[in-house]
Structures are given as structure tokens and as C-alpha cells.
Backbone as JSON, one array per atom type, in Angstrom:
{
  "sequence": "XXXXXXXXXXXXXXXXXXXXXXXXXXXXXXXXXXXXXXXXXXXXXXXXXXXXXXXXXXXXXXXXXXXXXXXXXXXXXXXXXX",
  "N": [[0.84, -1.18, 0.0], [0.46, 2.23, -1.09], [1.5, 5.11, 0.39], [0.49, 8.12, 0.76], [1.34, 11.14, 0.71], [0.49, 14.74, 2.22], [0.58, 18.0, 0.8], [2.51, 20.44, 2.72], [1.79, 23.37, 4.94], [3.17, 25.56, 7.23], [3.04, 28.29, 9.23], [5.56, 30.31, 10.28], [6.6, 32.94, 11.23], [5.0, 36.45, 11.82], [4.53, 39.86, 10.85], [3.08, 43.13, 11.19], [3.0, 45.99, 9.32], [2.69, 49.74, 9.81], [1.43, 50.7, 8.21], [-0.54, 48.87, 7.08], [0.48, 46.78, 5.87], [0.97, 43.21, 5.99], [3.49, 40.85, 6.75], [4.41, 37.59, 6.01], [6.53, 34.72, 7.11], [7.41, 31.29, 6.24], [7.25, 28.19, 6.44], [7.54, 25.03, 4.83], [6.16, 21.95, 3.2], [6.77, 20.73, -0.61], [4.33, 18.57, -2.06], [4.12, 17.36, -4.5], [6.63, 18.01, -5.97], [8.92, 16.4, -3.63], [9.71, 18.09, -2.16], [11.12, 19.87, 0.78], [10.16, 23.41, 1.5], [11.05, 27.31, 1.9], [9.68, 30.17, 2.68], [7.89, 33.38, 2.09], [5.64, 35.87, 2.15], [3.94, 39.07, 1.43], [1.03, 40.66, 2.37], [-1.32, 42.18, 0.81], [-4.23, 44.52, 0.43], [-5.43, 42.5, 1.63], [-4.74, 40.53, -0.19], [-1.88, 37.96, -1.27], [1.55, 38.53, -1.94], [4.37, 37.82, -3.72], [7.12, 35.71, -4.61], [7.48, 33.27, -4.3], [5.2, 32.3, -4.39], [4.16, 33.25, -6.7], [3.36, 32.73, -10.03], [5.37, 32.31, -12.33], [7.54, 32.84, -10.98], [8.02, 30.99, -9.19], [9.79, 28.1, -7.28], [8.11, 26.11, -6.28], [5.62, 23.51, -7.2], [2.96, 23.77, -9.33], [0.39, 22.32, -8.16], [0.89, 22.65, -5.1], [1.72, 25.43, -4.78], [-0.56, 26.61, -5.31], [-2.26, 25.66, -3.11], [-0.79, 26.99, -1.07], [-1.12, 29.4, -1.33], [-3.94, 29.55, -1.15], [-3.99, 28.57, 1.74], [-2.82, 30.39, 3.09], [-4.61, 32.59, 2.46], [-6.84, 31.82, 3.6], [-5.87, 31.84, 6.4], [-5.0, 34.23, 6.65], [-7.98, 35.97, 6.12], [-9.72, 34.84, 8.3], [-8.51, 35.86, 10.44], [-5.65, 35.31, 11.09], [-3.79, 36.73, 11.62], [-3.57, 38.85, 12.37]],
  "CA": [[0.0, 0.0, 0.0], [1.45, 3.32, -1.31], [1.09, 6.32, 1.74], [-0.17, 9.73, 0.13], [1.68, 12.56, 1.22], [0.06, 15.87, 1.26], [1.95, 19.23, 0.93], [2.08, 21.13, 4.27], [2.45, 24.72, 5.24], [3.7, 26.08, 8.97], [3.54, 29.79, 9.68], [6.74, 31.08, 11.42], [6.16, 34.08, 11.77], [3.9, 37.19, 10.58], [4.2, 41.3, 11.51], [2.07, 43.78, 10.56], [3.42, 47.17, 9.4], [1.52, 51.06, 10.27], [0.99, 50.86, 6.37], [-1.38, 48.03, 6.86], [1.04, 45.37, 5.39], [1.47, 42.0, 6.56], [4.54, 40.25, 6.6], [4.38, 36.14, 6.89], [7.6, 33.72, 7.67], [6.7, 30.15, 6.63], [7.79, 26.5, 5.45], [6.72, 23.54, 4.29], [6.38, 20.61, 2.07], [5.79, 20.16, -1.77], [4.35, 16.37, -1.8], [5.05, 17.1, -6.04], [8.2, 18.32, -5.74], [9.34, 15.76, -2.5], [10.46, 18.68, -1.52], [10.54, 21.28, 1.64], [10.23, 24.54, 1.14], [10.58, 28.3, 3.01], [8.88, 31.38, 1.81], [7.48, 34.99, 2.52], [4.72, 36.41, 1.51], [3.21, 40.28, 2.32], [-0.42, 40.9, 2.43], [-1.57, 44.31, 0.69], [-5.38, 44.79, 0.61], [-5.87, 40.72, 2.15], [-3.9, 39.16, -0.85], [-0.75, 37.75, -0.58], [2.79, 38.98, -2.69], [5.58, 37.13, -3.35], [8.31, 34.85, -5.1], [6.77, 31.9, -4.13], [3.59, 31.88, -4.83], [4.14, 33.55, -8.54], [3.33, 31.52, -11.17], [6.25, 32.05, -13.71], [8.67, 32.51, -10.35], [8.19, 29.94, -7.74], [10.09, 26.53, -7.22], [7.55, 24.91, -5.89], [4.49, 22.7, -8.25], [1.69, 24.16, -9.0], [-0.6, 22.42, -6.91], [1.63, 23.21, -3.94], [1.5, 26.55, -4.84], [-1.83, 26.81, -5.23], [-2.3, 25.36, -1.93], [0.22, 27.46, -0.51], [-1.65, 30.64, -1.36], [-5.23, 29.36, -0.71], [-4.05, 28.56, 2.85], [-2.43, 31.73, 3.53], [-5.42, 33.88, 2.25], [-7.76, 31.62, 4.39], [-5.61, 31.93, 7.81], [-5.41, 35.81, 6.66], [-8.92, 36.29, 6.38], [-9.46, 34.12, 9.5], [-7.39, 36.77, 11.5], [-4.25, 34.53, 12.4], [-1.93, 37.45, 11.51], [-3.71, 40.77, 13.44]],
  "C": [[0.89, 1.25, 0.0], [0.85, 4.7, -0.35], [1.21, 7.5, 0.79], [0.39, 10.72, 0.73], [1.16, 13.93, 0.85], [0.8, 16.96, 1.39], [0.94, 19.43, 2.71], [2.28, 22.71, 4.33], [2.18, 24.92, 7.03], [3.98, 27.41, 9.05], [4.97, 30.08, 10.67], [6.98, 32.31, 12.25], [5.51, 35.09, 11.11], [4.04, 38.57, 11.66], [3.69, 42.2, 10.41], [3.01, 45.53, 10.44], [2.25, 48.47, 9.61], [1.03, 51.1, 8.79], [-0.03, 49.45, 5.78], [-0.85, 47.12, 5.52], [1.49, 44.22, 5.75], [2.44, 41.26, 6.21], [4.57, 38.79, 6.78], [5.24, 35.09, 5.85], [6.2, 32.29, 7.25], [7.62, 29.15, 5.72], [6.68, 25.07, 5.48], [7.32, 22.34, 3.82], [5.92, 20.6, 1.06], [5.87, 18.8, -1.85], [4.67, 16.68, -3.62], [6.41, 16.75, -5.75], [9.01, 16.86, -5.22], [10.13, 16.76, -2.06], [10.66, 19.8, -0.2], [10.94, 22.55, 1.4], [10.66, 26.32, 2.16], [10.37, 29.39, 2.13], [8.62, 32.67, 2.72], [6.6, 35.57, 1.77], [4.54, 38.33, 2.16], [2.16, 40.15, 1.44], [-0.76, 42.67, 1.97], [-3.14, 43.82, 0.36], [-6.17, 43.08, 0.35], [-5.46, 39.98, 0.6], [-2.7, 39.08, -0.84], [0.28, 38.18, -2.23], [3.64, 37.89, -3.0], [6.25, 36.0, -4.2], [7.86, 33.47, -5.39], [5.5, 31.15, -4.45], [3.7, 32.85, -6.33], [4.05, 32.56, -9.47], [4.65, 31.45, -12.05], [8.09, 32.01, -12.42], [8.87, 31.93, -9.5], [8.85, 28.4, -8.18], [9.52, 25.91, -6.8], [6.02, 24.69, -7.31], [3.23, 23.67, -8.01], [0.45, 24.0, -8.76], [-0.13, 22.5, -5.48], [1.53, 24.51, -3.58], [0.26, 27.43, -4.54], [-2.64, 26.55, -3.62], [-1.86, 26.46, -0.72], [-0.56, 29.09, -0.19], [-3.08, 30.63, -0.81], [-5.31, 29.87, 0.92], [-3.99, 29.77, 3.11], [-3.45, 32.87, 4.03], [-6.63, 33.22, 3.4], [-7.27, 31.7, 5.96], [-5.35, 34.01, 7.84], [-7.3, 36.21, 7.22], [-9.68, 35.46, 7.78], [-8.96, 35.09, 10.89], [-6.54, 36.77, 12.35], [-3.39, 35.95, 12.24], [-2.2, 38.63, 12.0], [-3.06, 39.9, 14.31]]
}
């Protein structure tokens, strides 16, 4: 029997600037890839920025990615990072 790995993501950390921008520290796992990951995103009017989650510039798969950003925007809007 073959065990299913699914990607993961782990906040590390997240600060908020007076310019109402969020900053958020994080790593993971792409189960594509087999690989772990660490990233950074900022938050400008509740969506997320960044390297990693770009389509034409991220190393990780893009259902990892996709994942990656979903979560984010749902522990944003959620209000893990006030």
C-alpha cells in the first residue's frame, strides 16, 4: 500500500506594518516536488505577494503553490496574523 503525502504549510512568523502590510515567515512541504520549502509572503489589501507563490517565479508545483496561497489567504482572512 502506497502512503499519500500531502503538501504542508507552517507559519513562522507574521508582523504587521503602520501601512497596513502583513509580513508572513513560513515553510513547508511540496508532496510534487518531495520537496521542503521556506517562503514569505506580504499581504496588501488581504492578498498575498511574493516569489513563491508567482506563477512564472516559484520553485515549488503548482498544486503546492496553489495550496500554498489558498491557505495563507484563508488563515489571513481568518485573523491569524492581526
Amino acid at each position: 500500500m502506497v502512503q499519500k503525502i500531502d503538501h504542508t504549510l507552517c507559519v513562522l512568523d507574521f508582523s504587521r506594518t503602520i501601512h497596513n502590510t502583513t509580513f508572513v515567515k513560513f515553510s513547508g512541504y511540496d508532496a510534487v516536488n518531495g520537496k521542503d520549502f521556506n517562503g514569505e509572503v506580504k499581504f496588501v489589501g488581504g492578498l498575498p505577494y511574493g516569489d513563491i507563490i508567482h506563477p512564472e517565479r516559484s520553485s515549488l508545483s503548482s498544486e503546492c503553490r496553489d495550496y500554498v496561497r489558498t491557505m495563507l489567504i484563508s488563515k489571513y482572512n481568518a485573523g491569524e496574523f492581526d
